[in-house]
The first five atom37 places (N, CA, C, CB, O) and aatype in JSON, in Angstrom:
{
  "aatype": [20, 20, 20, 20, 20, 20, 20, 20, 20, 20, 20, 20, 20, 20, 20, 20, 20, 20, 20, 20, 20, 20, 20, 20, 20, 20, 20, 20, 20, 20, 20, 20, 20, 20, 20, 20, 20, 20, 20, 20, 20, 20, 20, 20, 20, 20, 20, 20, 20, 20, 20, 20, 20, 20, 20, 20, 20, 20, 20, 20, 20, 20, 20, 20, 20, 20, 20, 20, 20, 20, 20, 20, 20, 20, 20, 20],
  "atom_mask": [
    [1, 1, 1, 1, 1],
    [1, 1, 1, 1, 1],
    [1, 1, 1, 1, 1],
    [1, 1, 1, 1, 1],
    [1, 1, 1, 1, 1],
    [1, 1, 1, 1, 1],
    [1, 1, 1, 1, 1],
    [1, 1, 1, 1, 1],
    [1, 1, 1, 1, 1],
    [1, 1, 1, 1, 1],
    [1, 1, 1, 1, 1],
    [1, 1, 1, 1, 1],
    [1, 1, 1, 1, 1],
    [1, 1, 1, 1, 1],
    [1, 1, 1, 1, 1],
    [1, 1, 1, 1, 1],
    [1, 1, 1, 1, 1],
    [1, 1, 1, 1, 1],
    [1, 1, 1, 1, 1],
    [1, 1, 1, 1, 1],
    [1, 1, 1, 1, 1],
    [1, 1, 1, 1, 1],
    [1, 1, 1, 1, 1],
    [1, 1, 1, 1, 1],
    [1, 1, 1, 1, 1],
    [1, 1, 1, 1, 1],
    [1, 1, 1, 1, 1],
    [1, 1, 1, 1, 1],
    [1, 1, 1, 1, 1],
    [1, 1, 1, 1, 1],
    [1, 1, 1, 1, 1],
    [1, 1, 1, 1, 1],
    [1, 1, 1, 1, 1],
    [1, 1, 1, 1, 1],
    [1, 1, 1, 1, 1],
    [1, 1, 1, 1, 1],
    [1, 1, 1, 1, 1],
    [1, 1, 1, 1, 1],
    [1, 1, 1, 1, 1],
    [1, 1, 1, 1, 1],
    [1, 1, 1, 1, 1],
    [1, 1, 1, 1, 1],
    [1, 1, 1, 1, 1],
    [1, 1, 1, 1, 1],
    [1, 1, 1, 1, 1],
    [1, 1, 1, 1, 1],
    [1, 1, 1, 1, 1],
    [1, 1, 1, 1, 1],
    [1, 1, 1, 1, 1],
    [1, 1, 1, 1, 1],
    [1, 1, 1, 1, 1],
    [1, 1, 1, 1, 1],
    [1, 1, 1, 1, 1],
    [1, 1, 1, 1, 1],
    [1, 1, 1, 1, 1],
    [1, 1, 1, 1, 1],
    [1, 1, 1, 1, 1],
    [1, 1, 1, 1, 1],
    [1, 1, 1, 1, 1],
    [1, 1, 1, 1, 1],
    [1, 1, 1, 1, 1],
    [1, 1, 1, 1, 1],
    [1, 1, 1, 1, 1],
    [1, 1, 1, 1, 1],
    [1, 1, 1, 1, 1],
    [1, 1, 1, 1, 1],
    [1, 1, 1, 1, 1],
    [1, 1, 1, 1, 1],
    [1, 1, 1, 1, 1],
    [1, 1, 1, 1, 1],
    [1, 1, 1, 1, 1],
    [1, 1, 1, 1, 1],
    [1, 1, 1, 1, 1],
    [1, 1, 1, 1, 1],
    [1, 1, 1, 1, 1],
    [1, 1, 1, 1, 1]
  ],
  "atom_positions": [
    [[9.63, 5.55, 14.97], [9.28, 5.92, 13.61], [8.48, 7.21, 13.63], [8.48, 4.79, 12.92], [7.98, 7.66, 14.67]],
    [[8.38, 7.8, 12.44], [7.75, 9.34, 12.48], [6.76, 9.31, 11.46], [8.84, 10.65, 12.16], [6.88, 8.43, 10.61]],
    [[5.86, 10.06, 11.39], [5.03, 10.39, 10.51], [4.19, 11.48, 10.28], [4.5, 9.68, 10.5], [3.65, 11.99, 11.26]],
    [[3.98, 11.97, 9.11], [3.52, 13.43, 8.69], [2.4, 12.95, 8.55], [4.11, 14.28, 7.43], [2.24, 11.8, 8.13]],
    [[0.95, 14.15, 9.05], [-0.12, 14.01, 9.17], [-0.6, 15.7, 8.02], [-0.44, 13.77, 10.95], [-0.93, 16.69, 8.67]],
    [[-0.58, 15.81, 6.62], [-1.36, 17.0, 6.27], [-2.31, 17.21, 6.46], [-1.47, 17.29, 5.41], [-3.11, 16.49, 5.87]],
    [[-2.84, 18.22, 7.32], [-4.41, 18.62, 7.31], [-4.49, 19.8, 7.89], [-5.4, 17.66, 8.05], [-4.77, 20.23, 9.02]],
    [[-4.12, 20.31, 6.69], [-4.53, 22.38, 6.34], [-5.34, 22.97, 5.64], [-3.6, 23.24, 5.68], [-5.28, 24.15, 5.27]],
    [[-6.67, 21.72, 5.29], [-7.66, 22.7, 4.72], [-8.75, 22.48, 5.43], [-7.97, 22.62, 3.26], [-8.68, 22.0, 6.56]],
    [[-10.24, 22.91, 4.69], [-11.38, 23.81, 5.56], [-11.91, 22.16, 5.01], [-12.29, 25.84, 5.0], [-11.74, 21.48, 6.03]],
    [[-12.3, 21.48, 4.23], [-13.4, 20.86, 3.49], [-14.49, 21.39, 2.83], [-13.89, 20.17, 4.15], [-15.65, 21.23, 3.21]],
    [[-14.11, 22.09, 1.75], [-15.26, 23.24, 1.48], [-16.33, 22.23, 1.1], [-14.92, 24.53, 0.14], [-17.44, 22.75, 1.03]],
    [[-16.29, 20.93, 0.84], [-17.31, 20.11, -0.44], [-17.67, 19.43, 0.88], [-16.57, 18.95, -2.11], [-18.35, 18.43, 0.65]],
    [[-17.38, 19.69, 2.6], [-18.21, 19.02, 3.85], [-19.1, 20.53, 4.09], [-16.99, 18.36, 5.52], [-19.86, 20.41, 5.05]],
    [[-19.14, 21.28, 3.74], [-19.33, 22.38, 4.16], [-21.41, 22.26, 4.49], [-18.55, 23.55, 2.88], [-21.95, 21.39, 3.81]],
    [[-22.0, 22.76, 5.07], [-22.24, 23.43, 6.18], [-21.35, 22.8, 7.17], [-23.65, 23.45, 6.54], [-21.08, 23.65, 8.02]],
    [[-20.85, 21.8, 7.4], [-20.15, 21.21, 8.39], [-18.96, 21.88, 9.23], [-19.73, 20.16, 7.82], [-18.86, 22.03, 10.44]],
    [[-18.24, 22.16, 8.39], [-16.41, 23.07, 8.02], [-16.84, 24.51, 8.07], [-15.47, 22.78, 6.02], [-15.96, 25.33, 7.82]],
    [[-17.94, 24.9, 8.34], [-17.99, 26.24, 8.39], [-17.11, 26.63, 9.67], [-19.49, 26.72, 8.42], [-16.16, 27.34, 9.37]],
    [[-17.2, 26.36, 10.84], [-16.57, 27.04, 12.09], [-15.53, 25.82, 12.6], [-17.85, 27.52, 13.39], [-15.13, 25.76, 13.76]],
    [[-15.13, 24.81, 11.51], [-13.96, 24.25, 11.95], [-13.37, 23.46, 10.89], [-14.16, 23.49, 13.11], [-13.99, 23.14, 9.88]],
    [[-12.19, 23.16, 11.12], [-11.6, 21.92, 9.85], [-12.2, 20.76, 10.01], [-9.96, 21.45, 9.87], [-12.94, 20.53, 10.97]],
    [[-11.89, 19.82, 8.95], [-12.62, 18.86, 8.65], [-11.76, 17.74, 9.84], [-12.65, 18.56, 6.88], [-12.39, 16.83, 10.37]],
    [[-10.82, 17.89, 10.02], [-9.77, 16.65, 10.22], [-10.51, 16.52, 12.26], [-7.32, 17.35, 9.85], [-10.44, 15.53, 12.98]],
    [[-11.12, 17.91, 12.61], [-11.5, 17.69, 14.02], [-13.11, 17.78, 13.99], [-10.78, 18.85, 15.07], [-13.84, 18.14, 14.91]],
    [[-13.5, 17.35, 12.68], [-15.16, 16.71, 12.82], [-15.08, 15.18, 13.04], [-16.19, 16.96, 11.26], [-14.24, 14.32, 12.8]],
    [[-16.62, 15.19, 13.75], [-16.56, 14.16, 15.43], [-16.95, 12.77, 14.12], [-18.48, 14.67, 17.38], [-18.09, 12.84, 13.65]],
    [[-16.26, 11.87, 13.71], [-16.93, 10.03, 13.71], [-16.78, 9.1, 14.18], [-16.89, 9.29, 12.93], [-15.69, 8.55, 14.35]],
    [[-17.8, 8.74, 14.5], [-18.4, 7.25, 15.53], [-17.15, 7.94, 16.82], [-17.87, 4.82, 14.58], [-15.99, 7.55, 16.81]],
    [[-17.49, 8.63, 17.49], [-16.96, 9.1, 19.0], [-15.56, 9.72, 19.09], [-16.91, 7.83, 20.0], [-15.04, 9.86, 20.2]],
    [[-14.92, 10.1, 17.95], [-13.37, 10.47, 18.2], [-13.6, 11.27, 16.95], [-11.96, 9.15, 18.26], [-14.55, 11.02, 16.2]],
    [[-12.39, 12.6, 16.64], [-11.97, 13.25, 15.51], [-11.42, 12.58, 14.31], [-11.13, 14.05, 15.88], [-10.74, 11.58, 14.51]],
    [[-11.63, 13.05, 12.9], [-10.61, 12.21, 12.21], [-9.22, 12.16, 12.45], [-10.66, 12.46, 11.06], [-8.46, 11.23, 12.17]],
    [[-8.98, 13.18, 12.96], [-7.3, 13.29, 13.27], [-6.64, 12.42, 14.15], [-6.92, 14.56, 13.87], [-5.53, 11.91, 14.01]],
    [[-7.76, 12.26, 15.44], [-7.57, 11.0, 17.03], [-7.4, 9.93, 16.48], [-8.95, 10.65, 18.23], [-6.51, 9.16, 16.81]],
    [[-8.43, 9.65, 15.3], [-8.71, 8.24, 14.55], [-6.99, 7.95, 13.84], [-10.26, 8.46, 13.03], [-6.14, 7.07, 14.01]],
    [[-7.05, 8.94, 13.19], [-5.42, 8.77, 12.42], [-4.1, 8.88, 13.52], [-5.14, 10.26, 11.15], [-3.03, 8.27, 13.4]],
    [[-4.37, 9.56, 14.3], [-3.14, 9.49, 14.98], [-3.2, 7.98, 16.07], [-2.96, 11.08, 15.86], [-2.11, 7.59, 16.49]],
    [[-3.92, 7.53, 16.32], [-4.19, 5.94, 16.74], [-4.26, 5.35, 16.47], [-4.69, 5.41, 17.09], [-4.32, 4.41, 17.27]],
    [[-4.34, 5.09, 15.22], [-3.95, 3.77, 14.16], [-2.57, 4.12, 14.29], [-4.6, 3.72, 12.35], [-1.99, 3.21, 14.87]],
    [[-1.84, 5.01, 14.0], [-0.44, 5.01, 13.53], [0.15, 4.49, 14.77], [0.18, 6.47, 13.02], [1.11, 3.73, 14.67]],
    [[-0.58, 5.01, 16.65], [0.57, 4.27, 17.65], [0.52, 2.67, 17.86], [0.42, 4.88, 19.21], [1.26, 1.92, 18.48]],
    [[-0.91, 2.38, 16.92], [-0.99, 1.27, 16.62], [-0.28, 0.26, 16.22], [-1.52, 1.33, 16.17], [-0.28, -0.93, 16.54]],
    [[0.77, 1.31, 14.94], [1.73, 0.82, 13.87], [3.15, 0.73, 14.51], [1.75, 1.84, 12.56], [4.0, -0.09, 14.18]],
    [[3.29, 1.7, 15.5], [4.29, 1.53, 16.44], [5.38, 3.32, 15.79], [5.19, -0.53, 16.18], [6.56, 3.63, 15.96]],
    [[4.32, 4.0, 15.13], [4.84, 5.45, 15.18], [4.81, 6.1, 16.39], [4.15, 6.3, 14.32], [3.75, 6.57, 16.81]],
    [[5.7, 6.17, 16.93], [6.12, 6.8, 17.82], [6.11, 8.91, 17.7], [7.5, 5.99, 17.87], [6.1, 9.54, 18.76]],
    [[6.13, 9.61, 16.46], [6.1, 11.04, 16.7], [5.49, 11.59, 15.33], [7.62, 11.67, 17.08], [6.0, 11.77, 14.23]],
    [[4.19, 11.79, 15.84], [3.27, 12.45, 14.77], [3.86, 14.2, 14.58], [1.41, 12.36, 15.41], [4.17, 14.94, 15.51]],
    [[3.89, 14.42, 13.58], [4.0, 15.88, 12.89], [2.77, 16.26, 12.24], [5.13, 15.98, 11.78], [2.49, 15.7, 11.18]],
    [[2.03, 17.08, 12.7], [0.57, 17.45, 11.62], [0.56, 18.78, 11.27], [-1.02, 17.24, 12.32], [0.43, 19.63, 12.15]],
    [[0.71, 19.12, 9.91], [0.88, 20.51, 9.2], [-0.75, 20.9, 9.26], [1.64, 20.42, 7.4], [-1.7, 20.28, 8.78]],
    [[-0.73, 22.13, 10.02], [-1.71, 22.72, 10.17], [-2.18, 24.33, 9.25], [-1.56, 22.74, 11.52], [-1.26, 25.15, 9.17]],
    [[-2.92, 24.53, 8.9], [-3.67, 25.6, 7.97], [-4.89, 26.37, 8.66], [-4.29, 24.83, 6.65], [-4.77, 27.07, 9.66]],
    [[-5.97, 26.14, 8.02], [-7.58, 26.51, 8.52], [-7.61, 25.82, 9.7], [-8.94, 26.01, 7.52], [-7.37, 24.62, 9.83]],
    [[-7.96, 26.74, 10.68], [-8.54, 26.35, 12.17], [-7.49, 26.05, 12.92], [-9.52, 25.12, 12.27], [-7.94, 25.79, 14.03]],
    [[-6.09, 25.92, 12.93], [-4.93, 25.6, 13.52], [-5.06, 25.78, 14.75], [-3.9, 26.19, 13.09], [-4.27, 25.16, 15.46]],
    [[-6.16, 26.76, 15.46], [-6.14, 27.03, 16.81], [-6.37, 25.83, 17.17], [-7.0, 28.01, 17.36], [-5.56, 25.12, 17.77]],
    [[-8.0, 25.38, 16.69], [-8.86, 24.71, 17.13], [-8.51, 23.41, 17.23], [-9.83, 24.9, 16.54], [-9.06, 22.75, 18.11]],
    [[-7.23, 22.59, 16.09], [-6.83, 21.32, 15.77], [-5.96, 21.62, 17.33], [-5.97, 20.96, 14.03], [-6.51, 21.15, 18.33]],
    [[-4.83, 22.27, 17.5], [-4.05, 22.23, 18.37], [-4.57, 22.12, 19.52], [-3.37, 23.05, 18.31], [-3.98, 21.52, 20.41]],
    [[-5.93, 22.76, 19.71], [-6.66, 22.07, 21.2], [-6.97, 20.92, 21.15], [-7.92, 22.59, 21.71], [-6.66, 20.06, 21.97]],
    [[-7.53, 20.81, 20.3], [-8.02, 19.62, 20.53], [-7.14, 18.14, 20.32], [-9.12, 19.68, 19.75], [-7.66, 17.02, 20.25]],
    [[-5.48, 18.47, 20.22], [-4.71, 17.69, 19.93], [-4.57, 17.83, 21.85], [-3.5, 18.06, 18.59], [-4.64, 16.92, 22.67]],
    [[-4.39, 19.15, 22.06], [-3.6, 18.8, 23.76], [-4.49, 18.1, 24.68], [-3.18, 20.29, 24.73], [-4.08, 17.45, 25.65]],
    [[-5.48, 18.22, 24.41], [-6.9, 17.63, 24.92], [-6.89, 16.26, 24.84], [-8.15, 18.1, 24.11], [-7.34, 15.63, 25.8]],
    [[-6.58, 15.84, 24.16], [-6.6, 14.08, 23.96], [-5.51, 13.91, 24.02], [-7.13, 13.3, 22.69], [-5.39, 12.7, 24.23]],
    [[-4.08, 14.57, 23.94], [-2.83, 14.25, 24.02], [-1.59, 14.39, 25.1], [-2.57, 14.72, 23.14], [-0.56, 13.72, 25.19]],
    [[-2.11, 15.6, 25.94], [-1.45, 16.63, 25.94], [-0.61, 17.4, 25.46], [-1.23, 16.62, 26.41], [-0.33, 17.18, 24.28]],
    [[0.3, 18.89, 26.34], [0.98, 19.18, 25.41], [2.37, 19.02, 25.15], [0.74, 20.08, 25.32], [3.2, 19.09, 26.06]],
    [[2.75, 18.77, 23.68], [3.99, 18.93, 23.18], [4.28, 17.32, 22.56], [5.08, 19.54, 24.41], [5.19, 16.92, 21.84]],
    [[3.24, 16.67, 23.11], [3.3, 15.24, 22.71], [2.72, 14.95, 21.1], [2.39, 14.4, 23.86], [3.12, 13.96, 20.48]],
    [[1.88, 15.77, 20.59], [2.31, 16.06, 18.96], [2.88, 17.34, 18.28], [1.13, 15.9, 18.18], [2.64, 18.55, 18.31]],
    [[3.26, 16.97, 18.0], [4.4, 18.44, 16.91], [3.08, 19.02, 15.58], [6.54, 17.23, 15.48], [2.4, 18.52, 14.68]],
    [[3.34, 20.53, 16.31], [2.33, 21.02, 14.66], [3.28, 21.62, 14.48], [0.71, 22.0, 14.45], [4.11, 21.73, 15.38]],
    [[3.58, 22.5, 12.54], [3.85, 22.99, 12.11], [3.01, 23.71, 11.42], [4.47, 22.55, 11.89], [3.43, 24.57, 10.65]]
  ]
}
């Protein structure tokens, strides 16, 4: 199964937070929101995350290969 992950903006209304990164790779209770979402879903038995990337795209994509490696999630 597949699933689309949007998260292409800054969080201006987290902001001092979102200043030098997106919201989706600020740290709760020990993992990113994005780690959090993409682990519930292999939970669900989704097998190939797609996450549309915007603000900070560098920074999400590291930190996707970092916990994932690479090519094992798809950005666009």
């Amino acid at each position: 199964m597949k699933a689309v992950i949007l998260s292409a903006g800054q969080g201006k209304r987290l902001l001092p937070m979102t200043a030098d990164r997106p919201k989706c790779i600020l740290p709760v209770r020990g993992q990113t929101m994005i780690e959090w979402q993409i682990d519930e879903l292999a939970k669900c038995g989704i097998d190939q995350v797609n996450v549309v990337l915007g603000y900070g795209a560098d920074k999400v994509e590291q930190t996707l290969r970092r916990r994932y490696g690479a090519g094992k999630i798809n950005t666009i």
